[in-house]
FIRO-194989 format. One record per residue (C-alpha): residue number from 1; residue in three letters; x, y, z. Coordinates in nm, 4 decimals. Each point is the difference from the previous one (the first is absolute). Layout:
     i    aa         c1         c2         c3
   NUM   ALA          X          Y          Z
...
//
This chain:
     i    aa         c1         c2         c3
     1   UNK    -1.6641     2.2260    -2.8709
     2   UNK    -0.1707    -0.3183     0.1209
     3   UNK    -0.1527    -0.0467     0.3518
     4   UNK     0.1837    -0.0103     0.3437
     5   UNK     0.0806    -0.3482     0.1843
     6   UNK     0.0308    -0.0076     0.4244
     7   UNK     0.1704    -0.3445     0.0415
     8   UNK    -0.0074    -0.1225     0.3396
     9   UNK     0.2449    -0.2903     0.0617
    10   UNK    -0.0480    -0.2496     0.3446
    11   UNK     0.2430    -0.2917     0.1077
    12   UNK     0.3197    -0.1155    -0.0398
    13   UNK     0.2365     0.1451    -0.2201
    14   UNK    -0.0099    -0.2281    -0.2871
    15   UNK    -0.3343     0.1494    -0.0294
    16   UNK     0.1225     0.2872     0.0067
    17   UNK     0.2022    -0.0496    -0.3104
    18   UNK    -0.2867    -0.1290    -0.2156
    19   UNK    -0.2082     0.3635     0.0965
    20   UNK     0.2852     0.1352    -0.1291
    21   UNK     0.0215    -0.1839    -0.3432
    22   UNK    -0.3836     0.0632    -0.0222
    23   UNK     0.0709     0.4052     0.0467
    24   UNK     0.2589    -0.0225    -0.2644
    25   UNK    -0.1880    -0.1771    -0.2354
    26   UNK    -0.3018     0.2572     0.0968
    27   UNK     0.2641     0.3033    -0.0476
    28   UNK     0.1118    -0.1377    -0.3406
    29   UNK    -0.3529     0.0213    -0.1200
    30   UNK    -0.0456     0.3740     0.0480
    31   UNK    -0.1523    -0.0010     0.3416
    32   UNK     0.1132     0.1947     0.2939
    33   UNK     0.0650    -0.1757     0.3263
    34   UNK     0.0164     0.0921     0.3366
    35   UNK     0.0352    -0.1963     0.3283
    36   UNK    -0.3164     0.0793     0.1654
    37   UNK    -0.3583    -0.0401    -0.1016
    38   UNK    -0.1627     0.3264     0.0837
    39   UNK    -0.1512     0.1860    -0.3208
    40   UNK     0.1222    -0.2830    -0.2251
    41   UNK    -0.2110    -0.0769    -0.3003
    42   UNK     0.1149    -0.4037     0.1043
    43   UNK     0.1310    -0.1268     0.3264
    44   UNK     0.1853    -0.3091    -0.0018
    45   UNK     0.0330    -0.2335     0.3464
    46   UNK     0.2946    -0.2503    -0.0402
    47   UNK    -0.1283    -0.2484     0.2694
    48   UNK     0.1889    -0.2467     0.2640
    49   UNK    -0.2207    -0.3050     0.0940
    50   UNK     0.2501    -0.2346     0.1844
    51   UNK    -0.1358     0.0113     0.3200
    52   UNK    -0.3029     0.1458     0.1981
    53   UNK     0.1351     0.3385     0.1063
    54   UNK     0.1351     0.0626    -0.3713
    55   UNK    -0.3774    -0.0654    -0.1351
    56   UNK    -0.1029     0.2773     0.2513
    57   UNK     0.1970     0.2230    -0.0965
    58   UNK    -0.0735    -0.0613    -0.3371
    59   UNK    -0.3798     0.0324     0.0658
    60   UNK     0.0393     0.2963     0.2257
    61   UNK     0.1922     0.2153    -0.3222
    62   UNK    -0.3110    -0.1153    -0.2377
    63   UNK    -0.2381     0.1339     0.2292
    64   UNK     0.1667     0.2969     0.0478
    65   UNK     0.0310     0.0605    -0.3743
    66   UNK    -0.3420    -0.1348    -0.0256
    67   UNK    -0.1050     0.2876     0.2447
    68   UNK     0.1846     0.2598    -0.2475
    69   UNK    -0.1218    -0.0966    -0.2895
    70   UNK    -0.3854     0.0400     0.1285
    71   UNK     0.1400     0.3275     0.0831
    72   UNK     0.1101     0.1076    -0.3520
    73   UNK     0.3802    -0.0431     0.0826
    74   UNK     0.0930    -0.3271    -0.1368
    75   UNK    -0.1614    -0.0802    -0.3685
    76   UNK     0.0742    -0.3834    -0.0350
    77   UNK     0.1373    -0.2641     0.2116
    78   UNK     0.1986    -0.2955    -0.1595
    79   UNK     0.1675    -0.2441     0.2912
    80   UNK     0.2950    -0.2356    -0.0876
    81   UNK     0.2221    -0.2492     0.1677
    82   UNK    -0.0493    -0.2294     0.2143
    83   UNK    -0.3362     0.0207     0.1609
    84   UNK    -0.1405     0.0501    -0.3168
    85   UNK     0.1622    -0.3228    -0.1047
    86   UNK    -0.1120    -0.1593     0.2993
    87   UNK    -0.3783     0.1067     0.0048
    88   UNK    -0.0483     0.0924    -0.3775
    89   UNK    -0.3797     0.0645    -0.0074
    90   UNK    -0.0930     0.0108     0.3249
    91   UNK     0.1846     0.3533     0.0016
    92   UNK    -0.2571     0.1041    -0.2298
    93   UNK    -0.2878    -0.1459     0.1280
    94   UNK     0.0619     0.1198     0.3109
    95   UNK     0.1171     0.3663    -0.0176
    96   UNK    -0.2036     0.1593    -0.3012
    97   UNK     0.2414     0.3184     0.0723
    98   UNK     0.2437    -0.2092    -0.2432
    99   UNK     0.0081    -0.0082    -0.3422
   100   UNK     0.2272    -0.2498    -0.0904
   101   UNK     0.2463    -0.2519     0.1398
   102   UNK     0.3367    -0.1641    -0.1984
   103   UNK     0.2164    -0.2536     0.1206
   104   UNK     0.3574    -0.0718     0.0176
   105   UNK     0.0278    -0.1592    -0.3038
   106   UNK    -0.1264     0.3276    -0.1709
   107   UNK     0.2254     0.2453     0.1157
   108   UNK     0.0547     0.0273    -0.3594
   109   UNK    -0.2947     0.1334    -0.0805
   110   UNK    -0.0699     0.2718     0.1789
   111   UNK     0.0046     0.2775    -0.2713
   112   UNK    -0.3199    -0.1705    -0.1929
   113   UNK    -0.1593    -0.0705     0.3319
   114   UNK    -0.0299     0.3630     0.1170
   115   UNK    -0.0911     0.1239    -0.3489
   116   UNK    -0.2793    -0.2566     0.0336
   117   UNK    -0.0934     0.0888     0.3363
   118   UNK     0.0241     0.4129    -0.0782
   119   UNK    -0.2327    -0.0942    -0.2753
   120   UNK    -0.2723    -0.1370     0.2532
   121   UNK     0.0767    -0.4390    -0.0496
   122   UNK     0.0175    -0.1697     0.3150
   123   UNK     0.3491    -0.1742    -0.0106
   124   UNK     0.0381    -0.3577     0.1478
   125   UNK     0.3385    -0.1842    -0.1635
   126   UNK     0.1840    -0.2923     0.1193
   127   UNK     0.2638    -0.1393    -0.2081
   128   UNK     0.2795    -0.2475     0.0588
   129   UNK     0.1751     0.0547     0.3067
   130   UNK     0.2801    -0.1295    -0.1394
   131   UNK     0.0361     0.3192    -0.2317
   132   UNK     0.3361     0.1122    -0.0595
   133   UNK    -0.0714     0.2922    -0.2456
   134   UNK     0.0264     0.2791     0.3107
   135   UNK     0.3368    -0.0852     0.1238
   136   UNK     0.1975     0.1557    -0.2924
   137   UNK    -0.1963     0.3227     0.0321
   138   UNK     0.1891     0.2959     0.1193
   139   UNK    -0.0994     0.1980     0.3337
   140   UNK    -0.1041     0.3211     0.1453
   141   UNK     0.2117    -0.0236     0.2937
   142   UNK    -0.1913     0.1134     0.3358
   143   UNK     0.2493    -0.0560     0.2087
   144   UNK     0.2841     0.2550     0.0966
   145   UNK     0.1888     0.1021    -0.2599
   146   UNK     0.2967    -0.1972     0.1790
   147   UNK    -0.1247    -0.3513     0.0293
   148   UNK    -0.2365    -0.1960    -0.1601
   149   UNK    -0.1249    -0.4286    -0.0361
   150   UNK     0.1273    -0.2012    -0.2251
   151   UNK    -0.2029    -0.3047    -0.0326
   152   UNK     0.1519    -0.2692    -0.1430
   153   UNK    -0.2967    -0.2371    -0.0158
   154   UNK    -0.3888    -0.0702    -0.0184
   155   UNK    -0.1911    -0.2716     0.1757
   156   UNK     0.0823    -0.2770     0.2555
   157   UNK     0.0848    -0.3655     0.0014
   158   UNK     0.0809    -0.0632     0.3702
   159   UNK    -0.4133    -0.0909     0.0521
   160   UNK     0.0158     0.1007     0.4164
   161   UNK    -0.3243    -0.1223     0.1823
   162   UNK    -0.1275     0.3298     0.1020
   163   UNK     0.0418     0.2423    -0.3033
   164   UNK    -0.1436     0.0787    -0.3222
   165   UNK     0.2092     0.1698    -0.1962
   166   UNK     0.0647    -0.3074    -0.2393
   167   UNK    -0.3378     0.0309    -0.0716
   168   UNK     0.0028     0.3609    -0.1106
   169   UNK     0.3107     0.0443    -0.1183
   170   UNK     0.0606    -0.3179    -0.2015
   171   UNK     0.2966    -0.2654    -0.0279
   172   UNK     0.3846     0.1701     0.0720
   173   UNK     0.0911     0.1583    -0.3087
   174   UNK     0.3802     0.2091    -0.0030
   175   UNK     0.0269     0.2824    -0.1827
   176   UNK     0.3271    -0.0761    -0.2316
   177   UNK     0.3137     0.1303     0.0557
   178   UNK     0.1232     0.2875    -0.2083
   179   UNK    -0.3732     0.1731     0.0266
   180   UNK     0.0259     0.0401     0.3527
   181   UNK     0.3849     0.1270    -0.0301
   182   UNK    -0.1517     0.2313    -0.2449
   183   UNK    -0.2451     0.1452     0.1914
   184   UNK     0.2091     0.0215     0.2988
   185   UNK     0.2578     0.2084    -0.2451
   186   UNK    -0.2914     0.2350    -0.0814
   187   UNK    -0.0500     0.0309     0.3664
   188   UNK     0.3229     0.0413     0.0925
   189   UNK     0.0532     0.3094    -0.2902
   190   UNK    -0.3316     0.1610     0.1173
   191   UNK     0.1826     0.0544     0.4085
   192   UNK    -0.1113    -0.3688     0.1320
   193   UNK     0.2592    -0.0763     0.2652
   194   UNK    -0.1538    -0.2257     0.1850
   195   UNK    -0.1745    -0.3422    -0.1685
   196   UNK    -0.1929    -0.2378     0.1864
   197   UNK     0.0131    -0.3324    -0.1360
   198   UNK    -0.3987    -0.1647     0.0421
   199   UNK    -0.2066    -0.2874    -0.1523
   200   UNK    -0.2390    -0.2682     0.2159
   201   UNK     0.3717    -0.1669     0.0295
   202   UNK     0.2555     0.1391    -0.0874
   203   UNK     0.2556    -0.3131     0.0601
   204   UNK    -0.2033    -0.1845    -0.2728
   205   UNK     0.1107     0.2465    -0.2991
   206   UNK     0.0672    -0.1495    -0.3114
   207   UNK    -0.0560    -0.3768     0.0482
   208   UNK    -0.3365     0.0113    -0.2165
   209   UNK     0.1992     0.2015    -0.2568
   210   UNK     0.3283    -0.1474     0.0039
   211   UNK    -0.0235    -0.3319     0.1904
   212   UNK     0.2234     0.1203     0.3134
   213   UNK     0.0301     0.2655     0.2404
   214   UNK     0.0785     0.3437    -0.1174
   215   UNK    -0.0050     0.2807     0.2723
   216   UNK     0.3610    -0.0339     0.0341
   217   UNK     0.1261     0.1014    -0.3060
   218   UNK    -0.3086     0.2623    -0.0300
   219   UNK     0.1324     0.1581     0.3139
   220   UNK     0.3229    -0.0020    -0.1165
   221   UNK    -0.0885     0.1264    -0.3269
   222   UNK    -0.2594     0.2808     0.1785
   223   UNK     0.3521     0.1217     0.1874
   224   UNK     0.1636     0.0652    -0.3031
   225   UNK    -0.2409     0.2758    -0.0769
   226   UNK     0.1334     0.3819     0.0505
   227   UNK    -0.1700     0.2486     0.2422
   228   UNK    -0.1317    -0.3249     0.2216
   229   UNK     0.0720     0.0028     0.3478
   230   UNK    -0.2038    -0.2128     0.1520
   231   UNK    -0.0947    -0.3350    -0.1445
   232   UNK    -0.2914    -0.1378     0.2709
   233   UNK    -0.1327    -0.3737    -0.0192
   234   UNK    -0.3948    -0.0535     0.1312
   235   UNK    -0.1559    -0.3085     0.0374
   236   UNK     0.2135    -0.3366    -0.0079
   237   UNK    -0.1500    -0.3425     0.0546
   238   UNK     0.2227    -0.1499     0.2794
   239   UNK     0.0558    -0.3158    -0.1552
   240   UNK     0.1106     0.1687    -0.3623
   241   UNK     0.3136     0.1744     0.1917
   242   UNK     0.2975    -0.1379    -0.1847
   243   UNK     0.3554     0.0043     0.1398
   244   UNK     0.0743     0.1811    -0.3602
   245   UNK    -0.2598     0.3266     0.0768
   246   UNK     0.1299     0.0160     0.3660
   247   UNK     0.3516     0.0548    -0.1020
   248   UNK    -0.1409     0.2660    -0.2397
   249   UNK    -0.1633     0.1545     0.2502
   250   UNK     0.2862    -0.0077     0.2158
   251   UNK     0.2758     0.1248    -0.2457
   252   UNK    -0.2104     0.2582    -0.2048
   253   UNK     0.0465     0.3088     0.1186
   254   UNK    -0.3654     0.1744    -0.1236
   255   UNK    -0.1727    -0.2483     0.1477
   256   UNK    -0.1441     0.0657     0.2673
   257   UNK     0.0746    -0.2017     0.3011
   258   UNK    -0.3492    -0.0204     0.1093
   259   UNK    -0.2385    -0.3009    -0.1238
   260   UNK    -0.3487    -0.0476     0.0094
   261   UNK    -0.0501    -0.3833     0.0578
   262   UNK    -0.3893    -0.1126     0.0807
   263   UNK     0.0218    -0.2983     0.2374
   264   UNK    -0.3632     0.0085     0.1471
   265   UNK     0.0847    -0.2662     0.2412
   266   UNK     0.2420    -0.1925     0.1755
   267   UNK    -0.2208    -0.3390     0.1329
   268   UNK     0.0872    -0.2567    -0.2291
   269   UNK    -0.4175    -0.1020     0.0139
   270   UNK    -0.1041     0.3461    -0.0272
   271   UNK     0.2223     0.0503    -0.3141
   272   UNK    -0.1498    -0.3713    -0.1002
   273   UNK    -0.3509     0.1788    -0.0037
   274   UNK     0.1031     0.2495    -0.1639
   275   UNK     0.1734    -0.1798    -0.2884
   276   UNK     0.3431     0.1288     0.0412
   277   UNK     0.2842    -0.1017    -0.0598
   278   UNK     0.3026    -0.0693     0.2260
   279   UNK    -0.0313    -0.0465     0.3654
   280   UNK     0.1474     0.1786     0.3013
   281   UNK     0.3133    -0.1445     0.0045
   282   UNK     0.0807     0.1094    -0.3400
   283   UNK    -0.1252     0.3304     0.0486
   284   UNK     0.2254    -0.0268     0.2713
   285   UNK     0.2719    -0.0711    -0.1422
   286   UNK    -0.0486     0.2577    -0.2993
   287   UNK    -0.0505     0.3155     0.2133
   288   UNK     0.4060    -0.0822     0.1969
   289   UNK     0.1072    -0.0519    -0.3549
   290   UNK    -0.1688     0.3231    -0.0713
   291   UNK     0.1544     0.1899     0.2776
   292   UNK     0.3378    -0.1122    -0.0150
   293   UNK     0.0700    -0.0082    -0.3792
   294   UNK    -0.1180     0.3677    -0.0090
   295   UNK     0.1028     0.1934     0.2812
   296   UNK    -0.2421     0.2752     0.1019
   297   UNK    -0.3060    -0.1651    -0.1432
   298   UNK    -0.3237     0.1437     0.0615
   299   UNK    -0.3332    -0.2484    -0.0376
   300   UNK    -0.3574     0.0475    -0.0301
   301   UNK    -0.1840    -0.2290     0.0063
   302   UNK    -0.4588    -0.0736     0.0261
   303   UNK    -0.1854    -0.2354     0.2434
   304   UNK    -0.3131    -0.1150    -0.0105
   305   UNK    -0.1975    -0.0432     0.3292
   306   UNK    -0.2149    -0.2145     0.1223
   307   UNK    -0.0765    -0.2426    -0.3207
   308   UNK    -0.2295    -0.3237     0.1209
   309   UNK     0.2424    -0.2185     0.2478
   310   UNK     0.2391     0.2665     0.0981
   311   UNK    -0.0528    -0.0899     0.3590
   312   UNK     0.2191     0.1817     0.3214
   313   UNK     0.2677    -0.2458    -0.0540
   314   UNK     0.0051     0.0762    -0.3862
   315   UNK    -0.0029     0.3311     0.0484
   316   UNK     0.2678     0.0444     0.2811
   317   UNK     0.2719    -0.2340    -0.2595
   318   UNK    -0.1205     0.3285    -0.2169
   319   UNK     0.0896     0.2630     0.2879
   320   UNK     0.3332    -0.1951     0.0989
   321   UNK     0.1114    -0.0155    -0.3649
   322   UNK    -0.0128     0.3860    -0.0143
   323   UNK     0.1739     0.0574     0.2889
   324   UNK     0.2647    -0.2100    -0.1038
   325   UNK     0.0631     0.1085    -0.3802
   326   UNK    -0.0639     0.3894     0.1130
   327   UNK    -0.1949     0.1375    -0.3454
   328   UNK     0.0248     0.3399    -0.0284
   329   UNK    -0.3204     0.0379    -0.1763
   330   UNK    -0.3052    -0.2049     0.0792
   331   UNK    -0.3799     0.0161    -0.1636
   332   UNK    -0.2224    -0.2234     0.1682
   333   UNK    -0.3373    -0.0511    -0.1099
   334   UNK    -0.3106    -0.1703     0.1613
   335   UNK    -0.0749    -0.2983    -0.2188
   336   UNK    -0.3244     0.1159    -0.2095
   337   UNK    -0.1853    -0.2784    -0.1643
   338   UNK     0.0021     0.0540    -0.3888
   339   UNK    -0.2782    -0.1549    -0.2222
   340   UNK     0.1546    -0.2162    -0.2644
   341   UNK     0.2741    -0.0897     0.2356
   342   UNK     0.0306    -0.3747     0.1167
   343   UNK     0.0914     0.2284     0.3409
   344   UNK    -0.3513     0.0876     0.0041
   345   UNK    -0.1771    -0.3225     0.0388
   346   UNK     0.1948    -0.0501     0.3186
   347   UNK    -0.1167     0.0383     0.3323
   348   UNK    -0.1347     0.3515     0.0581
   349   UNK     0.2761     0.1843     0.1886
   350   UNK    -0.0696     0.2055     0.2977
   351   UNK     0.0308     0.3358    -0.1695
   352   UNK     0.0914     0.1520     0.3775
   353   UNK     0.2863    -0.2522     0.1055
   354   UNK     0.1378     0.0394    -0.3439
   355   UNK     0.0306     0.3587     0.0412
   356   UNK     0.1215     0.0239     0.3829
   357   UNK     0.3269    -0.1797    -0.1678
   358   UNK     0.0204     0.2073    -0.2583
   359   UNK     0.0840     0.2675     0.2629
   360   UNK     0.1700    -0.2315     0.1953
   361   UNK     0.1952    -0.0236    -0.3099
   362   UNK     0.0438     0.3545    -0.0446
   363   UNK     0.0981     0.1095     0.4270
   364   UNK     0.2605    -0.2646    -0.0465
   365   UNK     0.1448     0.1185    -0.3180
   366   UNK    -0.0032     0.3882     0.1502
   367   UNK     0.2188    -0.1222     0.2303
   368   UNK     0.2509    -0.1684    -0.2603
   369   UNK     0.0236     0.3293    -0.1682
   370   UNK     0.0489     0.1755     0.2711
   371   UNK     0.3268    -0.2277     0.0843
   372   UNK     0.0553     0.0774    -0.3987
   373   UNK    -0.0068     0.4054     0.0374
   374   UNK     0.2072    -0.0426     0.3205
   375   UNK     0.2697    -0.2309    -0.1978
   376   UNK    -0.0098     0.2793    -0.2425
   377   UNK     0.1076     0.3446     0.2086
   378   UNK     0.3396     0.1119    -0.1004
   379   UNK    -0.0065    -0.1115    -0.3746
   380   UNK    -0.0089     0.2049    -0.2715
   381   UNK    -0.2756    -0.0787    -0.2503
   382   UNK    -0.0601     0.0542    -0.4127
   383   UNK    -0.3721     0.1365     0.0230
   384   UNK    -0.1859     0.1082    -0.3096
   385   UNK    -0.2057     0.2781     0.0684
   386   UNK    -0.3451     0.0492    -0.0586
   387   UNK    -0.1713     0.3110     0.1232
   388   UNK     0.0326     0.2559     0.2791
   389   UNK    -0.2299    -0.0050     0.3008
   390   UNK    -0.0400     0.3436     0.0980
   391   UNK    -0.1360    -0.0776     0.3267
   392   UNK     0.2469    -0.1921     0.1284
   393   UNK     0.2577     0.1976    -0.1646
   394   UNK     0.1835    -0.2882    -0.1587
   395   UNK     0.0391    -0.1694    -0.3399
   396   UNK    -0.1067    -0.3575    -0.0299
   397   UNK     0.0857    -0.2932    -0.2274
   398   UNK     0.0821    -0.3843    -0.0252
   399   UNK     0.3508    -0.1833     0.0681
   400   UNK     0.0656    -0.3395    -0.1753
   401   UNK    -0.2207    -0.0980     0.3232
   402   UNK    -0.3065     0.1415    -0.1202
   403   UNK    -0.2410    -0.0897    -0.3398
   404   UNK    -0.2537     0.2836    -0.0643
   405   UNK    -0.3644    -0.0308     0.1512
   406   UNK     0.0767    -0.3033     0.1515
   407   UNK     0.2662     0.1300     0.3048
   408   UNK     0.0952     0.3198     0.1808
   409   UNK     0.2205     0.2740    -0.0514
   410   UNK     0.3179     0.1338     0.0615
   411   UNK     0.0199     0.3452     0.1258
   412   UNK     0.2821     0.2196    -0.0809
   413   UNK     0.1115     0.3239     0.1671
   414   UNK     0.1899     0.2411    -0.1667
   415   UNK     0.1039     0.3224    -0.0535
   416   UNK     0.0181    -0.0050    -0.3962
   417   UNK    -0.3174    -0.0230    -0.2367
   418   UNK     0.0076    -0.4046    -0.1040
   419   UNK    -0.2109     0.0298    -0.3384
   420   UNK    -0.2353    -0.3021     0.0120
   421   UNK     0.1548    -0.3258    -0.2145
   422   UNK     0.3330     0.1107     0.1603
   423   UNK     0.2075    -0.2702     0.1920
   424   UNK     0.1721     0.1224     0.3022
   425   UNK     0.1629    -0.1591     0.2841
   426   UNK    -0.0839     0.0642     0.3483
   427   UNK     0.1682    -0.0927     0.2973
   428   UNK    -0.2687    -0.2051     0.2367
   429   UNK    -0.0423     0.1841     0.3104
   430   UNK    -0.4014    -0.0885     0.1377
   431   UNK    -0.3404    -0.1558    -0.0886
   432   UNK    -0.3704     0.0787     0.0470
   433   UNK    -0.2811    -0.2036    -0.0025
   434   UNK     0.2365    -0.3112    -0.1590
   435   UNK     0.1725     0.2466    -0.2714
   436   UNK     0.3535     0.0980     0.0195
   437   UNK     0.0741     0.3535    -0.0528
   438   UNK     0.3403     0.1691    -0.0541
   439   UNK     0.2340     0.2968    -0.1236
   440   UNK     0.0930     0.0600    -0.3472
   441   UNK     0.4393    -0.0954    -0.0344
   442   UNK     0.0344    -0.0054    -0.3647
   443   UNK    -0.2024     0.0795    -0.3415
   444   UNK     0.0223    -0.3061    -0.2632
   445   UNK    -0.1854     0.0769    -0.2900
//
C-alpha cells in the first residue's frame, strides 16, 4: 500500500473543490488519504491568497506543519493554490520547511509531484493558468454527505480594481453543460440534497462556451435531478442578472430563495475606482426588482471598506443604502491593498478608518437581522439538520436562509431523534445571539 496524504484545504469553496479533485486523483493512484496532516508521509496545503488575512492564514498552517515536520510528524510538505500561484518561489526561498510548491494550473499533476517529492526532488511547477484538464476530474467529497459545490466555472473576466484572482485563476472558462449535470447526478445518487451552485460569477455561465447566458437553463436543468432539494446560487455579478434567471429563481421550486449578490459598493465614484460596473441607481433598481419578483428573498451580499476616496460622505450613501434595501446577510471587509492590483498603487488607505466601518458595517447590519428574526416568529420553517449540540440540548441546521460556513444556524427543539441530513420543519418561536431557534412540527425526509 503506498504512503498516506494529510490534505489541508484554505479559502473559498471553489478551492475547496479542486483539494478535492487532487485527493481523488491521489486515491485513484493507490494512496490513502486523510483530512489532516499529522503522521502523514505528505501533507498537502491548498492555499487562499486573495487578500492579506487569507495569506496569514495560509502562512500560519505552513508553519505549523513546518513545526511538525521538524518534529517527525509530517514527512513532506507540498503547498498549492493560490498563494503558491501568487508567490511561486519566494515560498521556497523563504520557508526551507517546504519542499515543493504547484500552482493552479497544475492541479493536474499532483500524483507525479508527490512521487517526486517522496523521492527527495524539490518540486516548483507553474503551468498555464488557463488549464482546464482538472475540472472533469471526479471528487472526494468533504463536505456533508448532504450537500456539496458545484462549480460551474474557472477563472474571471470582470478585471475589479482591487483583486487578483484573474491573475491566478486565469480568463472565465464554463465548465460545459451535460458534465456538470452529470456530476451533479452522481451527487445526487450518492445522498447530495443540497447543491450549491459557485464559480468567480456565476451569472456569466456559458457565454465563453456558448456565446450567451446559460445559468438559466442549467438551473432548470439541475432541478430536474431526483433526490435534490435544495438548488443554492453563490456569487452573481449584479449587472449579469437577467430578467430570464430571476423568473427562474422565482418560479423554481428547489431553488433556493436566497442569493448571494457581491455589490462592494454603492458610490457611483467608489464603484468607478473600483472598475465596476453599474452604478447605484441600477443597483437600485435591481435589488426592488429582486424583492418583489420573488417574494421572501433573502440577500447576501460583501462590502469593501475604506478603499482610497471613500470619504464620510461616501461612506454614509454606503450606510443609508443598507438601511434602505435591508440585506439579510452582510460581509464587509476593510479594503486591503493587493500587489498586482491597479487598487494598490492608489493612495495608501488608513488601515484603521477602513476597519472602524467595517464594524460600523457590521452593528448596523446586527440590527437588520434582528428586525429579520423578529419578522420571522410564528412561521414554520424547512431546516436541514446538521448535528446535535449536546450542550445546549438542541439540534442545529440551515433554512433556505442560511449557506454553510458562511451564516448561522437554525436551532431545532424536539422531542424525536432528527438524524443529521434530515429536513424538518419547525415552527419559529425565539432567537439567540441573531439565530432563530424553534420546535420540531413535522418530519420531511
Amino acid at each position: 500500500m503506498k504512503e498516506t496524504i494529510g490534505v489541508i484545504s484554505l479559502g473559498c469553496a471553489k478551492n475547496q473543490v479542486n483539494a478535492e479533485q487532487m485527493m481523488y486523483l491521489l486515491q485513484e493512484a493507490g494512496y490513502q488519504i486523510q483530512e489532516n496532516v499529522l503522521d502523514a508521509d505528505a501533507a498537502i496545503i491548498n492555499t487562499c491568497g486573495f487578500i492579506e488575512s487569507a495569506k496569514a492564514e495560509a502562512i500560519s498552517h505552513i508553519l505549523q506543519c513546518g513545526e511538525l515536520k521538524k518534529a517527525g510528524k509530517i514527512g513532506k510538505i507540498l503547498v498549492t493554490g493560490c498563494l503558491s500561484q501568487r508567490y511561486q518561489e519566494e515560498i521556497l526561498k523563504e520557508m526551507p520547511e517546504v519542499d515543493g510548491v504547484l500552482g493552479t494550473g497544475n492541479y493536474f499533476d499532483i500524483v507525479k509531484a508527490v512521487e517526486a517529492l517522496l523521492q527527495g526532488q524539490k518540486i516548483c511547477q507553474f503551468g498555464s493558468i488557463d488549464d482546464d484538464r482538472i475540472d472533469n476530474v471526479s471528487r472526494v467529497l468533504t463536505t456533508p454527505t448532504y450537500y456539496a459545490y458545484l462549480k460551474i466555472a474557472e477563472g474571471c473576466d470582470n478585471h475589479c480594481a482591487y483583486c487578483v484572482i484573474p491573475s491566478l485563476r486565469g480568463a472565465y472558462r464554463s465548465r460545459p453543460m451535460e458534465e456538470l449535470l452529470y456530476e451533479a447526478r452522481m451527487m445526487a445518487e450518492s445522498g447530495v440534497k443540497e447543491l450549491i451552485v459557485v464559480a468567480q460569477d456565476t451569472s456569466r455561465y456559458g457565454l465563453d462556451l456558448y456565446g450567451k447566458r446559460m445559468l438559466s437553463e442549467l438551473l432548470r436543468q439541475l432541478c430536474q435531478i431526483e433526490g435534490i432539494v435544495w438548488v443554492r446560487v453563490h456569487y452573481l455579478y449584479p449587472d449579469e442578472i437577467s430578467q430570464e434567471l430571476i423568473q427562474v429563481i422565482a418560479t423554481e421550486p428547489k431553488i433556493t430563495k436566497y442569493l448571494d449578490i457581491p455589490i462592494q459598493h454603492v458610490n457611483d465614484k467608489i464603484l468607478q475606482k473600483m472598475n465596476r460596473r453599474g452604478n447605484k441607481a441600477y443597483l437600485d433598481q435591481l435589488l426592488k426588482r429582486l424583492r418583489q419578483e420573488i417574494p421572501g428573498l433573502v440577500l447576501r451580499t460583501s462590502l469593501i471598506t475604506g478603499l482610497p476616496g471613500e470619504g464620510e460622505e461616501e461612506f454614509s450613501e454606503l450606510c443609508e443604502f443598507l438601511k434602505e434595501h435591508h440585506m439579510e446577510r452582510v460581509g464587509a471587509f476593510a479594503f486591503s491593498p493587493e500587489e498586482g492590483t491597479p487598487a494598490y498603487t492608489m493612495e495608501y488607505p488608513d488601515t484603521e478608518i477602513a476597519q472602524q466601518r467595517a464594524e460600523i458595517i457590521e452593528e448596523l447590519q446586527s440590527r437588520i437581522m434582528d428586525q429579520y428574526n423578529a419578522d420571522m416568529m410564528g412561521q414554520r420553517l424547512m431546516v436541514l439538520c446538521e448535528g446535535y449540540d449536546a450542550e445546549r440540548g438542541a439540534y442545529y441546521g440551515r433554512s433556505f436562509a442560511e449557506s454553510p460556513d458562511v451564516d448561522g444556524r437554525v436551532w431545532i427543539y424536539s422531542d424525536e431523534i432528527v438524524p443529521e441530513g434530515t429536513f424538518v420543519t419547525i415552527l419559529v418561536d425565539g432567537a439567540l445571539d441573531g439565530e432563530l431557534m424553534g420546535r420540531q412540527a413535522e418530519v420531511l425526509a
